[in-house]
mmCIF file of the N, C-alpha and C atoms, coordinates in Angstrom:
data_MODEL
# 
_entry.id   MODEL 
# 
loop_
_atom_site.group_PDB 
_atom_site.id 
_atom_site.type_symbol 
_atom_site.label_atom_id 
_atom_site.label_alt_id 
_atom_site.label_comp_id 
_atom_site.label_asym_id 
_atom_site.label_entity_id 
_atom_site.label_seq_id 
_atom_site.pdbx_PDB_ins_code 
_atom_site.Cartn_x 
_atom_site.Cartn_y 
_atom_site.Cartn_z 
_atom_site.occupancy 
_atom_site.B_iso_or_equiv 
_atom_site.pdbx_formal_charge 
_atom_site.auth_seq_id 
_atom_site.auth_comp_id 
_atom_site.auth_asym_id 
_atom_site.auth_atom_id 
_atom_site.pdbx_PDB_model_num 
ATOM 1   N N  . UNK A 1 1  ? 6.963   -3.605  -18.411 1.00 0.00 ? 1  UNK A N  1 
ATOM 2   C CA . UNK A 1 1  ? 6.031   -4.718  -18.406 1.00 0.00 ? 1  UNK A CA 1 
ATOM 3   C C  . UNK A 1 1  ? 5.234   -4.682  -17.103 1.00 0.00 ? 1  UNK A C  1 
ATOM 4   N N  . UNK A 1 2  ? 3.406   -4.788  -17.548 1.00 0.00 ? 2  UNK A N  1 
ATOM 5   C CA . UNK A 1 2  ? 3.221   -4.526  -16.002 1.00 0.00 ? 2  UNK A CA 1 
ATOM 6   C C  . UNK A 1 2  ? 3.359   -6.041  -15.201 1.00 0.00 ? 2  UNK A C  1 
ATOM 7   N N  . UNK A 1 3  ? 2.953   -5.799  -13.708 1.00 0.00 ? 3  UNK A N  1 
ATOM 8   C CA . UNK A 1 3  ? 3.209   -6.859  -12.992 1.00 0.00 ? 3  UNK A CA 1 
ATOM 9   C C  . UNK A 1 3  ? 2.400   -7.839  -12.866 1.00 0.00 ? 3  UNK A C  1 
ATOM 10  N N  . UNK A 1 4  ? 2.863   -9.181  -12.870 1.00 0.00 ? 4  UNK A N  1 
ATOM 11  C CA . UNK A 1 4  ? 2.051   -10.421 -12.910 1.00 0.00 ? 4  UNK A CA 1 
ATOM 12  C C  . UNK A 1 4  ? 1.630   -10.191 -11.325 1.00 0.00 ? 4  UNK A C  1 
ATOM 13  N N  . UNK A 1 5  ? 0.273   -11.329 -11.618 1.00 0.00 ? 5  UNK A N  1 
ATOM 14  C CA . UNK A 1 5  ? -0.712  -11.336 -10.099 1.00 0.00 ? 5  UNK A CA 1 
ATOM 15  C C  . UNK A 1 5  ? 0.326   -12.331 -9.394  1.00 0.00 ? 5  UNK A C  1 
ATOM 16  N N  . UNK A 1 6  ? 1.570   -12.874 -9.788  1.00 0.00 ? 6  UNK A N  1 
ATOM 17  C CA . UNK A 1 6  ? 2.653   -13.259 -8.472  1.00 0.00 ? 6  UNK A CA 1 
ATOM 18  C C  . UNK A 1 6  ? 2.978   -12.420 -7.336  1.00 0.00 ? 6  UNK A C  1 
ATOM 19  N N  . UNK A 1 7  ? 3.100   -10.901 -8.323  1.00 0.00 ? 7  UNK A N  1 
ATOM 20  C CA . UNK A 1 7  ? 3.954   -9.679  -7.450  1.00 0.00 ? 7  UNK A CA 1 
ATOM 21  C C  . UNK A 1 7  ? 2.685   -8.981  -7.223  1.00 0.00 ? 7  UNK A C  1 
ATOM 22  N N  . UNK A 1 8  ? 1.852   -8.803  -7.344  1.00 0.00 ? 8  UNK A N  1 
ATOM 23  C CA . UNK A 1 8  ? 0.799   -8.240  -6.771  1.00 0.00 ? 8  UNK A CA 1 
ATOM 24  C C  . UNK A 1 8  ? 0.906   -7.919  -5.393  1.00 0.00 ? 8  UNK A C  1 
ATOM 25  N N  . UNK A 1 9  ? 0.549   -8.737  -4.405  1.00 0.00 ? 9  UNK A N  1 
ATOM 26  C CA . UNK A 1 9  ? 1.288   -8.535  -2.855  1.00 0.00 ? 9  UNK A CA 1 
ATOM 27  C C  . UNK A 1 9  ? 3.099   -8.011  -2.397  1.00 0.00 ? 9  UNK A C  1 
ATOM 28  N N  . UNK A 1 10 ? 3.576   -8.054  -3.302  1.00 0.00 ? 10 UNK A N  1 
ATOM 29  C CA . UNK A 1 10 ? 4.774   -7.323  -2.817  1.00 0.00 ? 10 UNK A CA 1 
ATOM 30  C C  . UNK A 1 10 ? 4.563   -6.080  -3.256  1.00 0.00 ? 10 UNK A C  1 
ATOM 31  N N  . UNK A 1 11 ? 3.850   -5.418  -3.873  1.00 0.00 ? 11 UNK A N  1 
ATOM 32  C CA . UNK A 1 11 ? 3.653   -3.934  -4.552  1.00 0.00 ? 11 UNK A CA 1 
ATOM 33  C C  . UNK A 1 11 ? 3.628   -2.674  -3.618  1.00 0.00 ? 11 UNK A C  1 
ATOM 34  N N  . UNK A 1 12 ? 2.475   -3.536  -2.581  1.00 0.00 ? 12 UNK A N  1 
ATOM 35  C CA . UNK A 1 12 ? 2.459   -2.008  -0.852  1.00 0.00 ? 12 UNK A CA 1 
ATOM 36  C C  . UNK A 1 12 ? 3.491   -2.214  -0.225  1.00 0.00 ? 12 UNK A C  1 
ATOM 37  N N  . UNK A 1 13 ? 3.961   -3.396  -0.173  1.00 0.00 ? 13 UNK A N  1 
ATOM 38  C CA . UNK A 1 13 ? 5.176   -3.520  0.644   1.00 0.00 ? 13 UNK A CA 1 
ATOM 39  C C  . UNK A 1 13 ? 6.561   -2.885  -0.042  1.00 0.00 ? 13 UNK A C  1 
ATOM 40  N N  . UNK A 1 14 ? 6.753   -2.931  -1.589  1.00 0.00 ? 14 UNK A N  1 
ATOM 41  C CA . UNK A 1 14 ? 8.300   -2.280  -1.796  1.00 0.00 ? 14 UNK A CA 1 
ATOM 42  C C  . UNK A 1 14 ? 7.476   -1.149  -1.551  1.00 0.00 ? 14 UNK A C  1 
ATOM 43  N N  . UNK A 1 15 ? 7.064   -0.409  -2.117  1.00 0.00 ? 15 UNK A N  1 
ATOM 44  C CA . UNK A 1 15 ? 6.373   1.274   -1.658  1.00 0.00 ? 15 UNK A CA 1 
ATOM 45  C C  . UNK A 1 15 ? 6.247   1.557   -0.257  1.00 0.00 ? 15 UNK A C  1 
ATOM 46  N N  . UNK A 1 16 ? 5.767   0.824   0.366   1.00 0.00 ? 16 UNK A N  1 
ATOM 47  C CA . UNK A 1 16 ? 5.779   1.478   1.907   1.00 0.00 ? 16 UNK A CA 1 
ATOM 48  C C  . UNK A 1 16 ? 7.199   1.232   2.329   1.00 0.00 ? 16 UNK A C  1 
ATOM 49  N N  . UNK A 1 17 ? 8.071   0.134   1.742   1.00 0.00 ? 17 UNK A N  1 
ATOM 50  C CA . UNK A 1 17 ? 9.172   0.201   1.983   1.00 0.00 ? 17 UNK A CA 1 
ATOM 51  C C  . UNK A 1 17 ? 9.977   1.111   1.888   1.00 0.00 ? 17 UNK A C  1 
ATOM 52  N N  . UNK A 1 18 ? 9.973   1.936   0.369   1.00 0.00 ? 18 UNK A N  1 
ATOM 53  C CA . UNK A 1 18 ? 10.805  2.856   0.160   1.00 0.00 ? 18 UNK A CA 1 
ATOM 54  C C  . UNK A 1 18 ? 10.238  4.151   1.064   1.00 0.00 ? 18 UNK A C  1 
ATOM 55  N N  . UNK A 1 19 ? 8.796   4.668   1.229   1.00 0.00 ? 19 UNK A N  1 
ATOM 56  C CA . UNK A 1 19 ? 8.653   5.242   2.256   1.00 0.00 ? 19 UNK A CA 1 
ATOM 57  C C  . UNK A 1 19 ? 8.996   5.393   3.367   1.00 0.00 ? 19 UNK A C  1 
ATOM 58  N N  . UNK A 1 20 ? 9.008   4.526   3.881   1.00 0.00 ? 20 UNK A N  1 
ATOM 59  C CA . UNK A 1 20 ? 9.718   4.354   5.322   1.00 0.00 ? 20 UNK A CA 1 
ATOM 60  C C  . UNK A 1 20 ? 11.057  4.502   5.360   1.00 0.00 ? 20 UNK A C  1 
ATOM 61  N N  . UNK A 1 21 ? 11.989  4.213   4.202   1.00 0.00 ? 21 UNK A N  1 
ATOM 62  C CA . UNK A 1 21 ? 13.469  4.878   4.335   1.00 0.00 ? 21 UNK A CA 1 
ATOM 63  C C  . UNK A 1 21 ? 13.311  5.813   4.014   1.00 0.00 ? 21 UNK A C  1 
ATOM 64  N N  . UNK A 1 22 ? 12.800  6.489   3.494   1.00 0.00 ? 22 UNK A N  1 
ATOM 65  C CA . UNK A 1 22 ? 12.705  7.878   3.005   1.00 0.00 ? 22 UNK A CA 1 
ATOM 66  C C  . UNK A 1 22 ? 12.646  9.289   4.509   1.00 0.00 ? 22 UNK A C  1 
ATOM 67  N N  . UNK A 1 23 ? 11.380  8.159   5.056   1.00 0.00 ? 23 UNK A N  1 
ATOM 68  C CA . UNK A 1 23 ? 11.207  8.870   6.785   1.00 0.00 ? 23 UNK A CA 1 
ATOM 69  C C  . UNK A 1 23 ? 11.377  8.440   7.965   1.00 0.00 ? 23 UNK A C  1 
ATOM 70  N N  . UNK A 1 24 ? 12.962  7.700   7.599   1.00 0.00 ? 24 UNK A N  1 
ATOM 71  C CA . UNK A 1 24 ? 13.289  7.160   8.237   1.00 0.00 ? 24 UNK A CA 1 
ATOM 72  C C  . UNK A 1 24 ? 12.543  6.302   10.135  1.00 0.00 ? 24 UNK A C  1 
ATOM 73  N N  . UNK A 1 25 ? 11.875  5.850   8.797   1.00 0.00 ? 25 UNK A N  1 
ATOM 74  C CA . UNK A 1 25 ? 10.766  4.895   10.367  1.00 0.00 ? 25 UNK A CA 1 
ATOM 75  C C  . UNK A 1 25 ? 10.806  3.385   10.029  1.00 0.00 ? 25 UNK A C  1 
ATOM 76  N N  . UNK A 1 26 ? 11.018  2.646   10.680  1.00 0.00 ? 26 UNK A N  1 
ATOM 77  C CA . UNK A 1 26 ? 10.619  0.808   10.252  1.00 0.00 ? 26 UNK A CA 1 
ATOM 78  C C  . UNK A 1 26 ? 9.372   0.672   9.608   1.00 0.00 ? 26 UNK A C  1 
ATOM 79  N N  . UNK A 1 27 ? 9.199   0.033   8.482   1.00 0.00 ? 27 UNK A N  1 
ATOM 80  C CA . UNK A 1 27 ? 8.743   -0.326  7.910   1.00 0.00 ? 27 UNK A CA 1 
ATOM 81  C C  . UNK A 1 27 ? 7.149   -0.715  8.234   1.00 0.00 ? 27 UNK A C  1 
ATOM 82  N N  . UNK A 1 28 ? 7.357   -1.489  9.692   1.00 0.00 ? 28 UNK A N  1 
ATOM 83  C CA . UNK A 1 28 ? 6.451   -1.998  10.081  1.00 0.00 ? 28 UNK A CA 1 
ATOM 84  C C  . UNK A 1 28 ? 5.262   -0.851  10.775  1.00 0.00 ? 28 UNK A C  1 
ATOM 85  N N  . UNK A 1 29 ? 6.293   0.233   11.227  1.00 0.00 ? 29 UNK A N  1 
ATOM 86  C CA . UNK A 1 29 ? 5.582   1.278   11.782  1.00 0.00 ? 29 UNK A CA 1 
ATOM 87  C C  . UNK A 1 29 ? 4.735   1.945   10.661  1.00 0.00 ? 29 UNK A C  1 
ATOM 88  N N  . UNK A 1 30 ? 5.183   1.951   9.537   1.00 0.00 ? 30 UNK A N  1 
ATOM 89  C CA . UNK A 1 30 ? 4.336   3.040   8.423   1.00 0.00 ? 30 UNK A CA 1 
ATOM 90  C C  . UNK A 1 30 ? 3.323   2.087   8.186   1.00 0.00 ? 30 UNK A C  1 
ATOM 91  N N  . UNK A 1 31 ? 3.148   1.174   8.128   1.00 0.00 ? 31 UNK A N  1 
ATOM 92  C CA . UNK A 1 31 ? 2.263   0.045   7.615   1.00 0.00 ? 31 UNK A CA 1 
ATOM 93  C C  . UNK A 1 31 ? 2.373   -1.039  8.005   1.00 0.00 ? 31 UNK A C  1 
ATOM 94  N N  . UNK A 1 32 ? 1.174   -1.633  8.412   1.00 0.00 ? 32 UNK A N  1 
ATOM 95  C CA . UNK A 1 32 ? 1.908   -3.135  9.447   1.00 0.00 ? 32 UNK A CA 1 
ATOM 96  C C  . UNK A 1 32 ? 1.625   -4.005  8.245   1.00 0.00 ? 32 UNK A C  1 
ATOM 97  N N  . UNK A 1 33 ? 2.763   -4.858  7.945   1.00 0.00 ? 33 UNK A N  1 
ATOM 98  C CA . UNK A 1 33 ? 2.773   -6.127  7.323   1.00 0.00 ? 33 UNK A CA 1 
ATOM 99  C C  . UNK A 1 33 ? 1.508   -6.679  6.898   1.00 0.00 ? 33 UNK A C  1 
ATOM 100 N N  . UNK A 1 34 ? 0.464   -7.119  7.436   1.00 0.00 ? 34 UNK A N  1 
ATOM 101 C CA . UNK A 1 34 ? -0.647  -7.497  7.801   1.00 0.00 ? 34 UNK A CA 1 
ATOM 102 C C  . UNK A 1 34 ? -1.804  -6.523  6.786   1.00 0.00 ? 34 UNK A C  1 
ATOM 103 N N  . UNK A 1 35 ? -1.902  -5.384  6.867   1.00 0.00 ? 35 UNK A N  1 
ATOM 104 C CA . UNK A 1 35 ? -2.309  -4.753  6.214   1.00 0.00 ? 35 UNK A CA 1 
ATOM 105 C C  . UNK A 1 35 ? -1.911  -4.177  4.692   1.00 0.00 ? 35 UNK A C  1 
ATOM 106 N N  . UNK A 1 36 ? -0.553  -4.363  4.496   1.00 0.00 ? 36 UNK A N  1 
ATOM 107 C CA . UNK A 1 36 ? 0.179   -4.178  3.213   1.00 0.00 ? 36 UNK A CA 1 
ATOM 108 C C  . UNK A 1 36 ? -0.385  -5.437  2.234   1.00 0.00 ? 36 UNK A C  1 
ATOM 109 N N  . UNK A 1 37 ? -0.195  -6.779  3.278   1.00 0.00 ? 37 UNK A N  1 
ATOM 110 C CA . UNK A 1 37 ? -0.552  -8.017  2.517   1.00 0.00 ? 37 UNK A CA 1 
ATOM 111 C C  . UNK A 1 37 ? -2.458  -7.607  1.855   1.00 0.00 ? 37 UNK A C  1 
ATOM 112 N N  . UNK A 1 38 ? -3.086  -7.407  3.598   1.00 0.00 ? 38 UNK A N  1 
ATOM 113 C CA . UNK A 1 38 ? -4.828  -7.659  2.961   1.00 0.00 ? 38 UNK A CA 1 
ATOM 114 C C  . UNK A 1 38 ? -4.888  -6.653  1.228   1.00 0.00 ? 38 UNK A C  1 
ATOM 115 N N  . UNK A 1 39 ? -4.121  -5.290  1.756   1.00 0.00 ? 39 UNK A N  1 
ATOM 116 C CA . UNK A 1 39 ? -4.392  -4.338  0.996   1.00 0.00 ? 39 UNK A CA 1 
ATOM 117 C C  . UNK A 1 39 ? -4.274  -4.703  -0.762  1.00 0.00 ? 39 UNK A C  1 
ATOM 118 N N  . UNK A 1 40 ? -3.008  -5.231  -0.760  1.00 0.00 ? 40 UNK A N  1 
ATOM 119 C CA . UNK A 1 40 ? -2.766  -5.947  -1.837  1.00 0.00 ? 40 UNK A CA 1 
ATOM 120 C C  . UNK A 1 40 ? -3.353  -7.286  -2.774  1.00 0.00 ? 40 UNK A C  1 
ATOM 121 N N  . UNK A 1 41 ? -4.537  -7.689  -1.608  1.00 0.00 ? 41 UNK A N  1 
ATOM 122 C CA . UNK A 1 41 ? -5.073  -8.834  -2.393  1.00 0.00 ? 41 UNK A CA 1 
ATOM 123 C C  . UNK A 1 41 ? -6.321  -8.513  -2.091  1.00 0.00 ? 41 UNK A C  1 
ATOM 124 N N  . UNK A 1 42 ? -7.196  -7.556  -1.729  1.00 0.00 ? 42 UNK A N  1 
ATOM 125 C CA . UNK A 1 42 ? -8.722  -7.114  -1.678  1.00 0.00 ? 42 UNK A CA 1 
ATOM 126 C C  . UNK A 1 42 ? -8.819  -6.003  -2.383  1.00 0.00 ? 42 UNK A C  1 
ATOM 127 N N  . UNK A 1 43 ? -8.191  -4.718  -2.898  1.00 0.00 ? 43 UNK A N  1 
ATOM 128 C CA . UNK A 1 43 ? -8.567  -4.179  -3.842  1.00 0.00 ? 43 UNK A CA 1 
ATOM 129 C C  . UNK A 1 43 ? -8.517  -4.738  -5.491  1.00 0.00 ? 43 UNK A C  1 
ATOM 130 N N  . UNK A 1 44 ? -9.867  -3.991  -5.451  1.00 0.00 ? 44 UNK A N  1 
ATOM 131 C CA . UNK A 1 44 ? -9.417  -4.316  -7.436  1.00 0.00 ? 44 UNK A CA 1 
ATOM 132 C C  . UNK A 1 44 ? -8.897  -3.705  -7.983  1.00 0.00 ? 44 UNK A C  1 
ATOM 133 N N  . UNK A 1 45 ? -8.210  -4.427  -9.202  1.00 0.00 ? 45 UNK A N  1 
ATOM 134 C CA . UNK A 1 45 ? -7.610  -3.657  -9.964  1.00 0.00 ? 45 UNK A CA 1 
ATOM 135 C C  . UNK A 1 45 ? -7.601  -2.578  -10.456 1.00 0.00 ? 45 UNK A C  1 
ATOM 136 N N  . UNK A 1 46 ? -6.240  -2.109  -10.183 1.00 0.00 ? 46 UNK A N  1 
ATOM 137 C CA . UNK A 1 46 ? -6.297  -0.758  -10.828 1.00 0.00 ? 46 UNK A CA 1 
ATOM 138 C C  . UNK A 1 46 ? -7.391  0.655   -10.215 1.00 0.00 ? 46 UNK A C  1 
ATOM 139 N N  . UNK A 1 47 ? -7.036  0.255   -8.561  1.00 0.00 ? 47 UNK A N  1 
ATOM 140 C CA . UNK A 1 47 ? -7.505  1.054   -7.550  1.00 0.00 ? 47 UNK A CA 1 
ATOM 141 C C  . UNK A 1 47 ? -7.365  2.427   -7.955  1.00 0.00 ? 47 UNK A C  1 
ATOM 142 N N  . UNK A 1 48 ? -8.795  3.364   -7.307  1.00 0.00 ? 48 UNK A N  1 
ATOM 143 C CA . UNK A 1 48 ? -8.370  4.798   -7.682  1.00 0.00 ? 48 UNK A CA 1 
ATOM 144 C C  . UNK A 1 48 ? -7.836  4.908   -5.699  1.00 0.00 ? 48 UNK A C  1 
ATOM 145 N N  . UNK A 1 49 ? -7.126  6.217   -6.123  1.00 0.00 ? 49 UNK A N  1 
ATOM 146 C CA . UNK A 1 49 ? -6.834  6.860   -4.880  1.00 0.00 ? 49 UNK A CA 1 
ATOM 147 C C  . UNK A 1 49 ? -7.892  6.665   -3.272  1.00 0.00 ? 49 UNK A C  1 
ATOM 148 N N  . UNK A 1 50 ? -9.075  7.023   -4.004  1.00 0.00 ? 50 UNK A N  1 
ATOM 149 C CA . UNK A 1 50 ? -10.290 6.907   -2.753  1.00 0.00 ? 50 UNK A CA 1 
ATOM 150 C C  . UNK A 1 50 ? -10.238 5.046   -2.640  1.00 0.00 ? 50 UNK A C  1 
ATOM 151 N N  . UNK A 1 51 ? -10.106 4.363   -3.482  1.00 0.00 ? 51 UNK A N  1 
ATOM 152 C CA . UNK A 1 51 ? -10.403 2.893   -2.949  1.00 0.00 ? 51 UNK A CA 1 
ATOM 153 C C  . UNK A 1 51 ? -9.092  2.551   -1.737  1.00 0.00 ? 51 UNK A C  1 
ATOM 154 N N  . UNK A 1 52 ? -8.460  2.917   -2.693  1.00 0.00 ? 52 UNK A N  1 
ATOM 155 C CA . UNK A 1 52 ? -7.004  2.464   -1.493  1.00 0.00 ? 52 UNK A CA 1 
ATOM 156 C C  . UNK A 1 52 ? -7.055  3.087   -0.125  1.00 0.00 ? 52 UNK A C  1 
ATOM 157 N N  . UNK A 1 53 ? -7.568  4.771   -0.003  1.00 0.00 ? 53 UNK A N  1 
ATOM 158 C CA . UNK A 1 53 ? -7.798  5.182   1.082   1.00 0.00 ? 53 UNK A CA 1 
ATOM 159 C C  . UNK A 1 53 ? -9.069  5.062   2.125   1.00 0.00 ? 53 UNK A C  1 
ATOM 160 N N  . UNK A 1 54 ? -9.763  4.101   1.443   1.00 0.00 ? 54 UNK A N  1 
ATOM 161 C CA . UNK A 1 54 ? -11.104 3.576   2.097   1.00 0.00 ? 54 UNK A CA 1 
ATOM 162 C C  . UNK A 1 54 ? -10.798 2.517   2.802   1.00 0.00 ? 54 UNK A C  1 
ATOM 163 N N  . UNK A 1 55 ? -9.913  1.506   2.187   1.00 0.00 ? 55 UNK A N  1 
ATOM 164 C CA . UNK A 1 55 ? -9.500  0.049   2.987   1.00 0.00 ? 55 UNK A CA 1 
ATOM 165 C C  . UNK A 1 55 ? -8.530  0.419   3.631   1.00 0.00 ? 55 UNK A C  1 
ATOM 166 N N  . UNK A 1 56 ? -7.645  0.889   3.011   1.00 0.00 ? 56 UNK A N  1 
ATOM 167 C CA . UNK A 1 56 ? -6.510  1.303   4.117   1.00 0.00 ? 56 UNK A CA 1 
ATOM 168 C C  . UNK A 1 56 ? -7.281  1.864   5.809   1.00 0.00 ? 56 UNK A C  1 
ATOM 169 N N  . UNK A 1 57 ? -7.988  2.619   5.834   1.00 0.00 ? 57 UNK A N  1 
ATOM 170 C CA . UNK A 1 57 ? -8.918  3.182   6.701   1.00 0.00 ? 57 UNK A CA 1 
ATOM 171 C C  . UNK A 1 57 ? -10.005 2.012   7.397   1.00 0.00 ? 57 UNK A C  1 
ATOM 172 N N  . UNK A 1 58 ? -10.155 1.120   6.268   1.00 0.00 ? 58 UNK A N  1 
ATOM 173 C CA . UNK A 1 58 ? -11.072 -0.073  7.083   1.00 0.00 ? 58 UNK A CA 1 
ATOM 174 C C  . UNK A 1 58 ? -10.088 -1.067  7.674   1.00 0.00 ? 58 UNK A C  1 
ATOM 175 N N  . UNK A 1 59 ? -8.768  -1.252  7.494   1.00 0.00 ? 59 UNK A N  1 
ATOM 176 C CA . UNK A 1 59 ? -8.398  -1.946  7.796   1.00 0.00 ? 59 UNK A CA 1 
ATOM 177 C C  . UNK A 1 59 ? -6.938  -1.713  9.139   1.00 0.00 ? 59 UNK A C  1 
ATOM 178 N N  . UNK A 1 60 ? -7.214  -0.476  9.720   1.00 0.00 ? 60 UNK A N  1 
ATOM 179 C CA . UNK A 1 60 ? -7.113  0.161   11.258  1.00 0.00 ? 60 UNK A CA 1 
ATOM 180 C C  . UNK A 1 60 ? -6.161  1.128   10.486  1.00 0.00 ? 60 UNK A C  1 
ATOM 181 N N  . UNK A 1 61 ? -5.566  1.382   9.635   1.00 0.00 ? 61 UNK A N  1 
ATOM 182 C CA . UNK A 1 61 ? -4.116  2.499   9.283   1.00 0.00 ? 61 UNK A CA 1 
ATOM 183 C C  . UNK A 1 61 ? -5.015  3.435   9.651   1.00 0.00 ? 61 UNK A C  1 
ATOM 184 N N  . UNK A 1 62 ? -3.668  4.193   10.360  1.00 0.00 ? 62 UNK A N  1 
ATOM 185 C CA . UNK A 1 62 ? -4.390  5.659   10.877  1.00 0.00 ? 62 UNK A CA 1 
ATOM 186 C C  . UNK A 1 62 ? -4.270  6.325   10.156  1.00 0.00 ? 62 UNK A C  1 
ATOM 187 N N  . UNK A 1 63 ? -4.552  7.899   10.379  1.00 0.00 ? 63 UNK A N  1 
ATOM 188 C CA . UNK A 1 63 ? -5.146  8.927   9.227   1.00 0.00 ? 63 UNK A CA 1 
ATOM 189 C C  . UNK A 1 63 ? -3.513  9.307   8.705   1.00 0.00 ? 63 UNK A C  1 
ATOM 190 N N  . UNK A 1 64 ? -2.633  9.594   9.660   1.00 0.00 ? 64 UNK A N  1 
ATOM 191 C CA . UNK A 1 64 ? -1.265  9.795   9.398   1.00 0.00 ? 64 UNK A CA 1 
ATOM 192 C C  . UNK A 1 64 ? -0.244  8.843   8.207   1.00 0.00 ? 64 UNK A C  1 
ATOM 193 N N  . UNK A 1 65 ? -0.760  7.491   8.290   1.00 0.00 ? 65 UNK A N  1 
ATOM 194 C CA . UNK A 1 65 ? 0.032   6.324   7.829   1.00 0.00 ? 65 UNK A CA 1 
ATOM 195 C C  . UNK A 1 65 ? -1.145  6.360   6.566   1.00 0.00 ? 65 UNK A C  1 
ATOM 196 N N  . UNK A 1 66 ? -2.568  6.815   6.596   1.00 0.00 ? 66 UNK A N  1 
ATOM 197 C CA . UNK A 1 66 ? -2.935  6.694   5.204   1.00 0.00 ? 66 UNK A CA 1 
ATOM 198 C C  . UNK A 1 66 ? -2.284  8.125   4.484   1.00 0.00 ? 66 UNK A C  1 
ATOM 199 N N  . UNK A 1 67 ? -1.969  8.824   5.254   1.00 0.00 ? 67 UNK A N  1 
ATOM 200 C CA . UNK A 1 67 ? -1.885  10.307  4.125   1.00 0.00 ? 67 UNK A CA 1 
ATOM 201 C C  . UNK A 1 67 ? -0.478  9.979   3.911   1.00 0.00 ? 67 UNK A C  1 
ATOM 202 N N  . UNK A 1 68 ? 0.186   9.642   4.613   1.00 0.00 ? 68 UNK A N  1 
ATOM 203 C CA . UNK A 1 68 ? 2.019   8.828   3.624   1.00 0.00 ? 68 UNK A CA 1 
ATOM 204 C C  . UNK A 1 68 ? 1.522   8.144   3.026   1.00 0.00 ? 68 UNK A C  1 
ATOM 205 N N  . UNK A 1 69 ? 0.894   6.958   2.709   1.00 0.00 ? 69 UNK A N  1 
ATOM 206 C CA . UNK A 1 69 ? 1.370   5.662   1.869   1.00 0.00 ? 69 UNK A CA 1 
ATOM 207 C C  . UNK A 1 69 ? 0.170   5.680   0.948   1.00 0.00 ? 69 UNK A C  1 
ATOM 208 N N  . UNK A 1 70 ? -1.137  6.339   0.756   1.00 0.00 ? 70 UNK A N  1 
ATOM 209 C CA . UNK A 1 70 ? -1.997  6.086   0.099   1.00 0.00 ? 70 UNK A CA 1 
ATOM 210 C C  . UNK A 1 70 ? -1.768  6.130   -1.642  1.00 0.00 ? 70 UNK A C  1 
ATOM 211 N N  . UNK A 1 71 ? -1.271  7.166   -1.864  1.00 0.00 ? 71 UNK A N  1 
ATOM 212 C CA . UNK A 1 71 ? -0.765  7.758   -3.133  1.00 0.00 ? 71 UNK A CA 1 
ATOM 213 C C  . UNK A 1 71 ? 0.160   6.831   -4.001  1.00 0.00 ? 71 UNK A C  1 
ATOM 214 N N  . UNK A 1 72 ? 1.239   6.789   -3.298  1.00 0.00 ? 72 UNK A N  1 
ATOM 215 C CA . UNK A 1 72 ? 2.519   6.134   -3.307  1.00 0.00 ? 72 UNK A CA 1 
ATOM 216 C C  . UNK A 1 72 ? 1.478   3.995   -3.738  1.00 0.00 ? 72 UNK A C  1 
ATOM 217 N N  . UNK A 1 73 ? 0.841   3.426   -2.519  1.00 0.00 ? 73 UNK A N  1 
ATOM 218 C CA . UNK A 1 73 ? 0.226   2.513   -2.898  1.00 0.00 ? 73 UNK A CA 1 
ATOM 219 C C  . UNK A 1 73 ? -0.627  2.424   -4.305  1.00 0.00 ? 73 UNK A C  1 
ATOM 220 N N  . UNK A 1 74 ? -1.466  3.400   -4.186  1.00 0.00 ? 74 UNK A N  1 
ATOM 221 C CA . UNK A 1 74 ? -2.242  3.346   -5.298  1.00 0.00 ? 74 UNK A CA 1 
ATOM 222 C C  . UNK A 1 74 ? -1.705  3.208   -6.470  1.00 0.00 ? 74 UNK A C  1 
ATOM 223 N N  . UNK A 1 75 ? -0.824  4.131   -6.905  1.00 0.00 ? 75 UNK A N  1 
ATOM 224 C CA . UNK A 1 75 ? 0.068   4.276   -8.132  1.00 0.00 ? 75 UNK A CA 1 
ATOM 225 C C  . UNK A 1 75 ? 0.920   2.632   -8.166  1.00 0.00 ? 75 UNK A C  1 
ATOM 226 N N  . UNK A 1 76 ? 0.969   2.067   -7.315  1.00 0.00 ? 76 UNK A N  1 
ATOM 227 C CA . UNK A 1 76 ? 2.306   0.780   -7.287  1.00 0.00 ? 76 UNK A CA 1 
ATOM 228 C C  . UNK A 1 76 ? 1.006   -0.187  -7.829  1.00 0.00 ? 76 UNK A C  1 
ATOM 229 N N  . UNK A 1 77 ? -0.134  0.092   -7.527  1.00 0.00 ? 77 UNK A N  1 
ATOM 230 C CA . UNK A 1 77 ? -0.865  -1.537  -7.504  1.00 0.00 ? 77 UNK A CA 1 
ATOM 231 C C  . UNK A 1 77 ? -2.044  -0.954  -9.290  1.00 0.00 ? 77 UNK A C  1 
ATOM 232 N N  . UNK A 1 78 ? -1.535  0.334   -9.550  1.00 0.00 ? 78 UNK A N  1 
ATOM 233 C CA . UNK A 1 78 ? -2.628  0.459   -11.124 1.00 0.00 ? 78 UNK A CA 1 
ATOM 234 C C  . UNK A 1 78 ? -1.134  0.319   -11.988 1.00 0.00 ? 78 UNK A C  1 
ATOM 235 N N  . UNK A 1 79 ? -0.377  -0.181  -11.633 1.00 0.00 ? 79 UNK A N  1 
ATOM 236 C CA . UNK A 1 79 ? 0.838   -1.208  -12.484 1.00 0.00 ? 79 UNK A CA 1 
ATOM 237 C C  . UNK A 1 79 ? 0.420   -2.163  -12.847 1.00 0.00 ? 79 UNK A C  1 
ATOM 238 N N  . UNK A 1 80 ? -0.234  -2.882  -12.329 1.00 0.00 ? 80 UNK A N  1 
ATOM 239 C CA . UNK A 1 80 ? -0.788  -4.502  -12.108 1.00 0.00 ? 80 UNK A CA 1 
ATOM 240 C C  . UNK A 1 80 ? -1.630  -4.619  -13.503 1.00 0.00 ? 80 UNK A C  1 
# 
């Protein structure tokens, strides 16, 4: 079932979550809070790859923290 616009904003956050255990780094370091939230409520639906890696990029993630989490985000939020 896809996800109601409740869970919408938790979507970058479990994904960057599981990322970050994965490479073993805090959470906050792969993606700051702040940006998981904007990311999750300014793209539209059913983001392609380049949208997510455009805001992610407008919104300070560096080139390193977009090439981990961009993919991984995108795919969590064209659930929605």
């Amino acid at each position: 079932m896809p996800a109601g616009p409740r869970t919408r904003p938790h979507l970058p956050r479990r994904r960057a979550g599981g990322l970050a255990e994965q490479l073993r780094l805090p959470q906050e370091n792969l993606l700051s809070p702040a940006t998981q939230r904007r990311l999750a409520w300014e793209v539209k639906p059913r983001p392609s790859i380049g949208q997510v890696t455009d805001r992610l990029t407008a919104l300070g993630a560096r080139p390193w923290q977009v090439e981990r989490v961009a993919d991984a985000i995108t795919r969590s939020l064209r659930t929605v």
